[in-house]
Structures are given as structure tokens and as C-alpha cells.
N, C-alpha and C positions, 0 to 999 in steps of 0.2 A: 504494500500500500504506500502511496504516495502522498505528500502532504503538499494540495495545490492551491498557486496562487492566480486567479484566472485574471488577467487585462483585455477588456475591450469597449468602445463606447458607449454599444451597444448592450444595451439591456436585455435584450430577450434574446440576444445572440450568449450572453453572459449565464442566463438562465440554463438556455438548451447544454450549454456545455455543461454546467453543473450538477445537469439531471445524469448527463451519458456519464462524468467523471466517478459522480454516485453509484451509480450504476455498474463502475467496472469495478466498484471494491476502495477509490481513492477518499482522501479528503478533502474539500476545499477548505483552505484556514482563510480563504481574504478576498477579493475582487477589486477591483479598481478601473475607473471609464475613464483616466488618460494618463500620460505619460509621469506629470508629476506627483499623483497619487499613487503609482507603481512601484517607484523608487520608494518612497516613503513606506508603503507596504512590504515590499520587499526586505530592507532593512528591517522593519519591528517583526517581521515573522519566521524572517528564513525559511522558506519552503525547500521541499526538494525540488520541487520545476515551477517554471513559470511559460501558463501558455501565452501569448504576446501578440495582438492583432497589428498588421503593420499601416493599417488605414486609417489613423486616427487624427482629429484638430490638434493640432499644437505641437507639444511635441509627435513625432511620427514613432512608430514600432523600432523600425531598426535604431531611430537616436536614442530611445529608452531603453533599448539590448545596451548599448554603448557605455550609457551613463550608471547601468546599472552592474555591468562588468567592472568598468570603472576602479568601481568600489568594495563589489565581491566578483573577483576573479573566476571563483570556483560555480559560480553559477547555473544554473542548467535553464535556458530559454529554449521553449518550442515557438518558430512565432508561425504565427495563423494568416492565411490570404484568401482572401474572397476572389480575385484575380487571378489570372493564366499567367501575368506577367512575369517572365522568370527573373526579369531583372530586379524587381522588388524583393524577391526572396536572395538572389544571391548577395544584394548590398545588406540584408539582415544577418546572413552569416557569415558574411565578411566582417560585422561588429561583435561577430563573438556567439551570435544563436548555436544553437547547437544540430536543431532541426526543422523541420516546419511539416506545416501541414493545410491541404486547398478546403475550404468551404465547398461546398458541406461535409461535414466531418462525419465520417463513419465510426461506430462505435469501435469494430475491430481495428481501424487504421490507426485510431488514439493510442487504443491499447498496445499495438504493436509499436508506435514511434515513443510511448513512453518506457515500453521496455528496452529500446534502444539504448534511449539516452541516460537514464538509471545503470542500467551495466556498462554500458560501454565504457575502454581504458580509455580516454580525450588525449590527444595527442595535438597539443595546439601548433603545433609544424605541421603536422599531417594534415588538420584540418586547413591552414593557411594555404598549403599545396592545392586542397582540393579547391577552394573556392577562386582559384587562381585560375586554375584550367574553366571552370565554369566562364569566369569574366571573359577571357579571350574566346570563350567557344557565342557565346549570347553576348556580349560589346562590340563585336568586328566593327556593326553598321553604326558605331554609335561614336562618335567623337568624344559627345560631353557626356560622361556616364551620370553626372546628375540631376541631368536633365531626361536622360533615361530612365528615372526611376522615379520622376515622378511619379504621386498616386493621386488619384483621382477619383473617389471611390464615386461606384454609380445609383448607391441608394444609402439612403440614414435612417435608419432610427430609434427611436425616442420613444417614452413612458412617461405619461404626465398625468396623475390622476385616475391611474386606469383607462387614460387613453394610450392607443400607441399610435403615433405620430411617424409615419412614411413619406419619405422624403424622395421623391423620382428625379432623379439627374438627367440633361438630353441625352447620356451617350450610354444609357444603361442598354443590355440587350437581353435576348431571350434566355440565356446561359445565367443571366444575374439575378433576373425574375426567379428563376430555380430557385436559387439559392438565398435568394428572398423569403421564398415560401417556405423552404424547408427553416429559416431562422423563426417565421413565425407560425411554426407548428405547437408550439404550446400555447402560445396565444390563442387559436384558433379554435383549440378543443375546449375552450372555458365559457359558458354557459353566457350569453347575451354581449361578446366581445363589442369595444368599441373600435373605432380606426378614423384616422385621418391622412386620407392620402392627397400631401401636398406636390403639384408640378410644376408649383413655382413659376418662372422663366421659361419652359419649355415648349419649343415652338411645335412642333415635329415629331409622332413613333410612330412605326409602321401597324399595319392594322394587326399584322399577328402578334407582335408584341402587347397592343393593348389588348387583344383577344384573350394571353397571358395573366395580365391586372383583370380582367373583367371576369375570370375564373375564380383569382383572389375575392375580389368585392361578392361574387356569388357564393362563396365558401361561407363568408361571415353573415349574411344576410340569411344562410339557411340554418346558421344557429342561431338565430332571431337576436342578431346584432346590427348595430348600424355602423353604416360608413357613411364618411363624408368626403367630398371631390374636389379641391380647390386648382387653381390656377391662376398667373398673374398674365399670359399672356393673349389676345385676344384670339389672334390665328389660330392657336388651340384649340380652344373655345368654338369657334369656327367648324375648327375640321369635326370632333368629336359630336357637332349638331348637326352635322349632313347625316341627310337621308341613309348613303351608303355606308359610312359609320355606325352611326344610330340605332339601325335594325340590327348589326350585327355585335352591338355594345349599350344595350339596352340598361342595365347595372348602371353603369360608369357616366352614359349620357343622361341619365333621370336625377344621378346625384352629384353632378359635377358644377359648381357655380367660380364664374371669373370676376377677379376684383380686379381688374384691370381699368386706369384711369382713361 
């Protein structure tokens, strides 16, 4: 059994890991939604692992592997990516992670990358070798590697009241929606859910994409919850009230309202 410290913004992403870490037999002694509540946790609990999402405000995932190596060396970071992006994960264990692991988290693949990193001997030349070849195989095409690694993440959210608060990015896609759903899979199962799905700014998603969200909003609506639709831009707005939308996004266009000036 492992005594764990979970880091991620995300509340209900925070929760589900909780439940699977329960689940495999671990502890969770702590939690923390950003960078410098991690470090601070970190230090008062000493865990044996820390899982580490790398898509976070402020501080980012891999600068809080760094600052928290920093200071205990012997550390053990799993960090977590919702992203394909390899380059995000290689500059987190380039600061010293030890592993990672892609959203949505399998209960088995936990289990297996936690027994990794608990036995295994850390050889930090071996591990500096390995991430070395990683850079040059994924940087070729990339000059500035730090601008390669931006993140970007493509959806947020938030718990406010027993609401949860969904945040849609323009560049989210179908692969993100997944892993959307599966974060609020406990949310989902709980008896009269609320939701607020904000799209902000966003001008433009293709219909199968919203066809994805409007799966969502029908999930929650049929355990006699409600959602709500906002948007700030008009075109949206727009597109989601045509006819050809409409009929096939019935959910989403009944409860969708723009504040746009």
C-alpha cells in the first residue's frame, strides 16, 4: 500500500482518482488543485508518490515536479496528461517525474505504473539518458522546445456549490470529450446532478463533436438533473439555432443562452 498525494485542479478528476486509488488497496493522505498547494502538501506529509497533472493555472505540473524535487530529491512523481502531446510528458520527466500516465486512467495501468515506481532501483543517469533520446526522437521539428510544450488544456472544470462548472475551449476534440466524460463519471451517477456548461468565446465545433456534448447534457437530464448552456459569442449562438443543428442537438439548442453584447 501506498500513501498518496493526488495534485490536480480539477475536482472531480481529483475525486475519480481517489475512488480507483481506494480501490487498488492505497491511501490518499492529501490532495491539492495547484502547484503551490502541492509543494506545501508535499513537504507536511511525505507521501510515497505523488500523482501530478501537468495542465494546470499557474504554476504548471512539470514546474511543481521541479520545485518539489528541488527540495526532496528522493521523491516519487507520477505526472498525469489528458493530452497525446508527448512533448508535455517528456519536459515533466526531464524535471525529475519519474512516470506518467494519459487520461483516462485505467484502474490496472495505475496499479501497474505504481508498482513501477515503488520498486524500481532510480538510477538518475539512466533516467537523464532516457529522456535525452526521447527529446531528440519528439524535438527534431521543434526549434524552441518551450514553446513546444506549451499546454493548452481543452476543457476545465470546477465545483461550486454542487455545481460543476465545464469549461469548453475552441480547440477541444472528440478524443477530449472522452475523457471529459469519463472524469465526470461520478458526477453523473449522483441522483439530480447539476452542470454548467460554459463556451465562452467559442466560435466554431463541428457537429459530431457537439453531437458528443449533447450525449453529455442527455446523460444528466435523464437522471433528472439540469444543465445549463452559456456562451459569449454570437456566431455560436447562431450556428447551434439553425435548423440543421437544432434537430440534431435538441439538448444543447433548448438550453443554450448567449450573453453576448
Amino acid at each position: 500500500m501506498a500513501r498518496v498525494l493526488i495534485v490536480d485542479d480539477s475536482v472531480v478528476a481529483r475525486k475519480n482518482l481517489h475512488q480507483i486509488l481506494t480501490e487498488l488497496g492505497h491511501a490518499v493522505v492529501g490532495e491539492a488543485e495547484n502547484g503551490a498547494q502541492a509543494f506545501l502538501q508535499y513537504g507536511r506529509l511525505k507521501p510515497n508518490i505523488a500523482t501530478m497533472d501537468v495542465s494546470m493555472p499557474g504554476m504548471s505540473g512539470g514546474d511543481t515536479v521541479a520545485k518539489i524535487l528541488a527540495s526532496y530529491p528522493d521523491a516519487k512523481i507520477i505526472v498525469v496528461s489528458a493530452l497525446s502531446d508527448r512533448q508535455v510528458i517528456i519536459d515533466a520527466l526531464g524535471k525529475g517525474a519519474r512516470h506518467f500516465l494519459i487520461k483516462p486512467i485505467a484502474a490496472e495501468k495505475l496499479a501497474e505504473v505504481i508498482g513501477i515506481v515503488l520498486s524500481q532501483k532510480f538510477s538518475r543517469d539512466q533516467h537523464t539518458q532516457m529522456v535525452n533520446k526521447l527529446r531528440e526522437k519528439y524535438t527534431s521539428e521543434s526549434k524552441n522546445l518551450e514553446k513546444a510544450i506549451e499546454v493548452n488544456p481543452p476543457f476545465k472544470l470546477e465545483e461550486r456549490d454542487g455545481v460543476v462548472l465545464v469549461s469548453i475551449f475552441p480547440h477541444i476534440t472528440i478524443s477530449n470529450v472522452e475523457v471529459l466524460t469519463h472524469e465526470l463519471e461520478q458526477f453523473l451517477i449522483q441522483p439530480e446532478p447539476k452542470m454548467i456548461i460554459n463556451f465562452a468565446d467559442t466560435e466554431k465545433l463541428s457537429l459530431e463533436l457537439l453531437m458528443e456534448i449533447e450525449k453529455l447534457i442527455k446523460t444528466v437530464e435523464s437522471q433528472r438533473g439540469r444543465v445549463k448552456a452559456i456562451c459569449n459569442n454570437k456566431q455560436f449562438f447562431a450556428l447551434i439555432s439553425e435548423a440543421e443543428y437544432a434537430g440534431q442537438l435538441p439538448f444543447l439548442s433548448s438550453t443554450l443562452k448567449c450573453f453576448a453584447k
